[in-house]
C-alpha positions in Angstrom: 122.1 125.8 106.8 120.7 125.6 110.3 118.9 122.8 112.4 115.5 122.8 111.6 112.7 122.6 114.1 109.4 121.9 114.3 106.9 124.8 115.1 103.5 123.8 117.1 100.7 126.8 116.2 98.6 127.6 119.0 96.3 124.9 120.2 93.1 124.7 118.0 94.8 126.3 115.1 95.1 122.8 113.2 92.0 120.2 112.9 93.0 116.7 112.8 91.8 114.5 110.2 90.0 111.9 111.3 89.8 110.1 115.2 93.0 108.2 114.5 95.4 112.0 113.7 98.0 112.5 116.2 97.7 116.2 116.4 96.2 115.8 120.1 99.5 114.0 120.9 101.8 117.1 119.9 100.2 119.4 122.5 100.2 116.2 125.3 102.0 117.7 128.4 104.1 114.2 129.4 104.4 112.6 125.1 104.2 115.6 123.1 108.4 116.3 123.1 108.5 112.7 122.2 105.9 113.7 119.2 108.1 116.5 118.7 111.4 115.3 119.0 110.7 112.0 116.5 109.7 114.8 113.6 113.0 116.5 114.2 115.1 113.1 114.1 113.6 113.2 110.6 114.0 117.0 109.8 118.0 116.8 110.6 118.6 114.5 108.0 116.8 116.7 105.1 119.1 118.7 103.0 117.7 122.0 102.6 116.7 124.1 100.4 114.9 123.1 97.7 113.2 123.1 95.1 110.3 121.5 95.4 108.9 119.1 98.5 106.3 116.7 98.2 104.9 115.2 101.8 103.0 112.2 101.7 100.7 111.7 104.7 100.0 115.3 105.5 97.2 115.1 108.5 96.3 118.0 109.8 99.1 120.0 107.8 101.3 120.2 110.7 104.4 120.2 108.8 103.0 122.3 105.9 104.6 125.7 107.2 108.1 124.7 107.8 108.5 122.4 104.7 107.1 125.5 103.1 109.7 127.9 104.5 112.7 125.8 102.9 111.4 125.0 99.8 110.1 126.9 96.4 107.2 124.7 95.9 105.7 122.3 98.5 102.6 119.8 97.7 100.8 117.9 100.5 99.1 114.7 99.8 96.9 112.5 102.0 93.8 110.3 101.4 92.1 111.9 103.7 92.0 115.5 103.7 90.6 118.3 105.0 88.4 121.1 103.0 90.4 123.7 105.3 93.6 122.2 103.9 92.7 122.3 100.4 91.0 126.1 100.7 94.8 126.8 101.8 96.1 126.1 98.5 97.1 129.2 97.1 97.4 130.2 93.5 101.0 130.8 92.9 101.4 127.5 93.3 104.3 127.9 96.6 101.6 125.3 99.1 99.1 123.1 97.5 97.2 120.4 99.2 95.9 117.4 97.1 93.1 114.0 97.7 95.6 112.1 96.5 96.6 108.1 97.1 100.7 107.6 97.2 100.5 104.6 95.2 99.3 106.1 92.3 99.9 109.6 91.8 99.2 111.8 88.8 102.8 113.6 89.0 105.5 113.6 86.0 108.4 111.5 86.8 111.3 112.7 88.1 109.3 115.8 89.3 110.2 116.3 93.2 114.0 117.1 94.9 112.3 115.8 98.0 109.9 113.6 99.3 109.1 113.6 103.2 107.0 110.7 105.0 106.3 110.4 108.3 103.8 108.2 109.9 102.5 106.4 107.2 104.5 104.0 105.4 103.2 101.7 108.5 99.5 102.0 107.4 99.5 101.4 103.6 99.5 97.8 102.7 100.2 98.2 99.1 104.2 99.2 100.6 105.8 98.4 97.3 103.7 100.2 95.4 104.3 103.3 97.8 108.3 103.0 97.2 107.9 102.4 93.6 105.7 105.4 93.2 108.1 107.8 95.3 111.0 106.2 93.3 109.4 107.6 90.1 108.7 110.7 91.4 111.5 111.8 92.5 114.4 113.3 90.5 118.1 112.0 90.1 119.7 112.4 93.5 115.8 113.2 95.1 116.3 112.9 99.2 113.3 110.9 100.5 112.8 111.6 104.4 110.7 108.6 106.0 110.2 108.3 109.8 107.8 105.6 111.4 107.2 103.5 114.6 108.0 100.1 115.3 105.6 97.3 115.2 106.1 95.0 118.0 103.8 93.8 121.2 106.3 96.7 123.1 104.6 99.6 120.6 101.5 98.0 121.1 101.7 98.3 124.8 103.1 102.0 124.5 99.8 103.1 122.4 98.1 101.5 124.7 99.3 103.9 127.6 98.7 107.3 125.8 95.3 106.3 124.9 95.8 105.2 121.9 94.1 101.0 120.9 93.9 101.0 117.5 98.0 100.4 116.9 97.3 96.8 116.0 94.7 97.8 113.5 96.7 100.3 111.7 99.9 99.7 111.8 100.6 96.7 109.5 104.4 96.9 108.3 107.3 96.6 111.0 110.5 98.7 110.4 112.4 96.3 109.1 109.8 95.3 106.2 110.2 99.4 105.4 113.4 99.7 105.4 113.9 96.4 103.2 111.1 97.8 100.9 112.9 100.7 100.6 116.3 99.1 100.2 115.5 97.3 96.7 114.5 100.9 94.9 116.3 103.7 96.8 119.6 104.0 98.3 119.8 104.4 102.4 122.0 107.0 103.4 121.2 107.3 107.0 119.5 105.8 109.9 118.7 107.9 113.0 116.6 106.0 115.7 114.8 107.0 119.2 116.7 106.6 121.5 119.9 106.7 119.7 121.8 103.4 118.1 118.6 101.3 119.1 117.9 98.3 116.2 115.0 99.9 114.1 113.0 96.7 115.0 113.1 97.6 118.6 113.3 101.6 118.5 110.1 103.9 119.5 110.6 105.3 116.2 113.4 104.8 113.1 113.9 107.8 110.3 115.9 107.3 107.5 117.1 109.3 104.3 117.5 107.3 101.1 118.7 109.0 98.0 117.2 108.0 94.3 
Protein backbone atom coordinates (compact mmCIF):
# COMPACT_ATOMS: atom_id res chain seq x y z
CA UNK A 1 0.00 0.00 0.00
CA UNK A 2 1.67 3.20 -1.05
CA UNK A 3 1.37 6.89 0.08
CA UNK A 4 -1.32 8.47 -1.52
CA UNK A 5 -1.26 11.84 -3.15
CA UNK A 6 -3.35 14.24 -4.30
CA UNK A 7 -3.62 14.88 -8.08
CA UNK A 8 -4.57 18.66 -9.27
CA UNK A 9 -6.17 18.31 -13.05
CA UNK A 10 -5.22 21.02 -15.31
CA UNK A 11 -6.41 24.44 -14.34
CA UNK A 12 -10.11 24.96 -15.47
CA UNK A 13 -10.87 21.31 -15.56
CA UNK A 14 -12.93 21.53 -12.11
CA UNK A 15 -15.74 24.42 -11.42
CA UNK A 16 -16.02 25.35 -7.91
CA UNK A 17 -19.19 25.43 -6.32
CA UNK A 18 -20.16 28.48 -5.16
CA UNK A 19 -17.88 31.93 -4.27
CA UNK A 20 -16.83 30.49 -1.04
CA UNK A 21 -15.02 26.74 -2.83
CA UNK A 22 -11.43 26.63 -2.32
CA UNK A 23 -10.50 25.20 -5.62
CA UNK A 24 -8.87 28.69 -6.60
CA UNK A 25 -6.62 28.09 -3.53
CA UNK A 26 -5.12 24.63 -4.81
CA UNK A 27 -3.67 26.25 -8.00
CA UNK A 28 -2.35 29.56 -5.69
CA UNK A 29 1.39 29.83 -6.53
CA UNK A 30 2.60 30.83 -2.64
CA UNK A 31 -0.77 28.58 -0.49
CA UNK A 32 -1.61 26.05 -2.82
CA UNK A 33 1.15 23.25 -1.34
CA UNK A 34 -0.34 24.23 1.98
CA UNK A 35 -3.91 23.36 0.20
CA UNK A 36 -2.24 20.39 -0.94
CA UNK A 37 -0.21 19.22 1.72
CA UNK A 38 -3.39 19.52 4.47
CA UNK A 39 -5.45 16.95 2.06
CA UNK A 40 -2.50 14.56 2.15
CA UNK A 41 -2.10 14.82 6.12
CA UNK A 42 -5.63 13.40 5.77
CA UNK A 43 -4.99 10.88 2.87
CA UNK A 44 -1.93 9.13 5.06
CA UNK A 45 -4.10 8.11 7.68
CA UNK A 46 -6.76 6.26 5.30
CA UNK A 47 -6.43 2.60 5.07
CA UNK A 48 -6.76 1.57 1.61
CA UNK A 49 -8.49 -0.25 -0.34
CA UNK A 50 -11.92 -0.55 -0.01
CA UNK A 51 -14.91 -1.17 -0.51
CA UNK A 52 -16.92 1.51 -0.64
CA UNK A 53 -16.10 5.45 0.26
CA UNK A 54 -18.52 7.91 0.94
CA UNK A 55 -17.07 11.82 1.08
CA UNK A 56 -19.08 14.29 2.56
CA UNK A 57 -18.42 17.91 1.40
CA UNK A 58 -17.35 17.11 -2.07
CA UNK A 59 -16.98 20.82 -3.81
CA UNK A 60 -15.83 20.90 -6.89
CA UNK A 61 -15.05 16.90 -6.89
CA UNK A 62 -11.46 17.47 -6.37
CA UNK A 63 -10.98 14.33 -4.47
CA UNK A 64 -13.45 12.34 -6.56
CA UNK A 65 -10.67 10.64 -8.84
CA UNK A 66 -8.32 9.39 -6.29
CA UNK A 67 -10.90 8.27 -3.67
CA UNK A 68 -12.21 6.56 -6.79
CA UNK A 69 -8.96 4.85 -7.69
CA UNK A 70 -8.80 2.95 -4.16
CA UNK A 71 -12.07 2.03 -3.70
CA UNK A 72 -15.01 -0.27 -5.46
CA UNK A 73 -17.64 2.14 -5.02
CA UNK A 74 -17.25 5.85 -4.12
CA UNK A 75 -20.45 8.34 -3.41
CA UNK A 76 -19.98 12.14 -3.13
CA UNK A 77 -22.36 14.19 -1.21
CA UNK A 78 -22.59 17.99 -0.78
CA UNK A 79 -25.57 20.43 -0.40
CA UNK A 80 -24.49 22.17 -2.95
CA UNK A 81 -23.68 20.59 -6.12
CA UNK A 82 -22.85 20.95 -9.40
CA UNK A 83 -25.10 19.60 -12.57
CA UNK A 84 -21.46 18.66 -14.09
CA UNK A 85 -20.88 16.65 -10.98
CA UNK A 86 -24.02 14.75 -11.03
CA UNK A 87 -23.95 14.22 -15.10
CA UNK A 88 -20.49 12.38 -13.95
CA UNK A 89 -22.34 9.78 -12.23
CA UNK A 90 -21.94 6.77 -14.14
CA UNK A 91 -24.26 3.84 -14.28
CA UNK A 92 -22.24 0.99 -12.92
CA UNK A 93 -22.51 2.58 -9.93
CA UNK A 94 -18.17 2.85 -9.31
CA UNK A 95 -18.64 7.26 -8.80
CA UNK A 96 -21.93 8.79 -8.04
CA UNK A 97 -22.59 12.24 -6.88
CA UNK A 98 -25.66 13.05 -4.74
CA UNK A 99 -27.79 16.69 -3.36
CA UNK A 100 -27.59 15.35 -0.29
CA UNK A 101 -27.50 16.96 3.54
CA UNK A 102 -24.99 14.82 5.98
CA UNK A 103 -27.28 15.07 8.72
CA UNK A 104 -29.87 13.18 7.25
CA UNK A 105 -28.95 10.85 4.71
CA UNK A 106 -31.11 8.26 2.93
CA UNK A 107 -28.22 5.42 3.22
CA UNK A 108 -28.82 1.91 5.03
CA UNK A 109 -26.89 1.66 8.18
CA UNK A 110 -23.84 0.25 8.40
CA UNK A 111 -23.41 0.78 4.55
CA UNK A 112 -19.84 2.52 4.05
CA UNK A 113 -16.04 1.03 5.08
CA UNK A 114 -15.10 4.70 4.79
CA UNK A 115 -16.20 8.02 5.26
CA UNK A 116 -13.83 11.08 4.31
CA UNK A 117 -14.49 14.75 5.44
CA UNK A 118 -12.52 17.51 4.84
CA UNK A 119 -13.50 21.07 5.22
CA UNK A 120 -16.70 20.90 6.44
CA UNK A 121 -17.39 19.68 9.77
CA UNK A 122 -16.49 23.61 10.62
CA UNK A 123 -19.56 24.88 8.68
CA UNK A 124 -22.49 22.67 9.73
CA UNK A 125 -24.09 23.80 12.92
CA UNK A 126 -26.20 20.81 13.40
CA UNK A 127 -22.34 18.93 14.39
CA UNK A 128 -23.93 16.23 16.42
CA UNK A 129 -26.28 15.41 14.08
CA UNK A 130 -23.32 15.13 11.46
CA UNK A 131 -21.37 12.53 13.78
CA UNK A 132 -24.45 10.70 14.62
CA UNK A 133 -25.35 10.34 10.99
CA UNK A 134 -21.71 9.12 9.86
CA UNK A 135 -21.70 6.87 13.02
CA UNK A 136 -24.75 5.08 11.50
CA UNK A 137 -23.54 4.85 8.27
CA UNK A 138 -20.66 3.43 8.62
CA UNK A 139 -19.96 -0.29 9.10
CA UNK A 140 -18.25 -2.12 12.22
CA UNK A 141 -14.67 -1.07 12.09
CA UNK A 142 -15.73 1.91 9.20
CA UNK A 143 -12.48 4.49 9.16
CA UNK A 144 -13.84 8.03 9.17
CA UNK A 145 -11.06 10.56 7.76
CA UNK A 146 -11.95 14.28 8.95
CA UNK A 147 -9.48 17.19 8.37
CA UNK A 148 -10.49 20.90 9.25
CA UNK A 149 -9.00 24.39 10.20
CA UNK A 150 -8.88 25.91 13.34
CA UNK A 151 -11.12 28.63 14.56
CA UNK A 152 -9.24 31.23 16.33
CA UNK A 153 -8.60 35.23 15.70
CA UNK A 154 -4.96 33.63 14.27
CA UNK A 155 -7.18 31.71 11.29
CA UNK A 156 -9.09 34.55 11.01
CA UNK A 157 -6.19 36.77 10.29
CA UNK A 158 -4.62 34.00 7.88
CA UNK A 159 -8.01 34.01 5.64
CA UNK A 160 -7.75 37.33 5.76
CA UNK A 161 -4.27 37.35 3.89
CA UNK A 162 -5.13 34.98 1.00
CA UNK A 163 -8.13 36.87 0.28
CA UNK A 164 -10.39 35.07 1.85
CA UNK A 165 -13.15 37.41 4.78
CA UNK A 166 -15.81 35.25 5.18
CA UNK A 167 -13.84 32.69 7.84
CA UNK A 168 -15.81 34.27 10.62
CA UNK A 169 -19.09 33.69 8.91
CA UNK A 170 -18.56 30.15 8.05
CA UNK A 171 -16.60 28.64 10.16
CA UNK A 172 -18.65 28.12 13.39
CA UNK A 173 -17.06 24.96 15.31
CA UNK A 174 -13.33 25.12 16.65
CA UNK A 175 -11.23 21.94 16.54
CA UNK A 176 -11.61 21.01 19.80
CA UNK A 177 -15.60 21.10 19.72
CA UNK A 178 -14.96 18.45 16.60
CA UNK A 179 -12.95 16.46 17.94
CA UNK A 180 -15.04 16.24 21.39
CA UNK A 181 -18.14 15.68 19.08
CA UNK A 182 -16.49 13.12 17.54
CA UNK A 183 -15.10 11.57 20.66
CA UNK A 184 -18.63 10.57 22.33
CA UNK A 185 -19.68 8.34 19.01
CA UNK A 186 -16.48 7.16 17.28
CA UNK A 187 -13.20 6.07 18.53
CA UNK A 188 -10.01 8.49 17.66
CA UNK A 189 -7.19 6.67 16.42
CA UNK A 190 -4.96 9.34 15.26
CA UNK A 191 -4.28 12.91 15.24
CA UNK A 192 -1.93 14.44 12.59
CA UNK A 193 -1.69 18.30 12.70
CA UNK A 194 0.00 21.20 10.40
CA UNK A 195 2.73 21.83 11.41
CA UNK A 196 3.47 18.69 13.19
CA UNK A 197 2.67 18.09 17.22
CA UNK A 198 0.88 21.58 17.18
CA UNK A 199 -2.49 21.51 19.81
CA UNK A 200 -5.40 21.11 17.28
CA UNK A 201 -6.78 24.38 18.85
CA UNK A 202 -3.80 26.24 17.68
CA UNK A 203 -2.76 24.21 14.34
CA UNK A 204 -3.53 25.66 10.65
CA UNK A 205 -5.28 22.60 10.19
CA UNK A 206 -5.94 19.09 12.52
CA UNK A 207 -6.96 15.59 10.62
CA UNK A 208 -7.88 12.81 12.48
CA UNK A 209 -9.00 9.01 11.84
CA UNK A 210 -11.60 7.61 14.22
CA UNK A 211 -12.79 4.04 13.86
CA UNK A 212 -16.63 3.00 14.49
Amino acid sequence: MGRLNLQIPAKGTLVPSNKSDPLFYYYHPLVGWLYRRRINVGLSLLKYPVESILEVGVGSGLLAPILTSISDKYIGIDLILSDRLLSLSNKEGKMVFHRMDICKTSFDNNSFDAVICFSALEHILALDDAIKEITRILKPKGQFIAGFPSVNSLMTFCFHLIGFHESKKYHINSSNQIINTISRYLKIRKIKTMPPFILPNIALYTCLKAEK
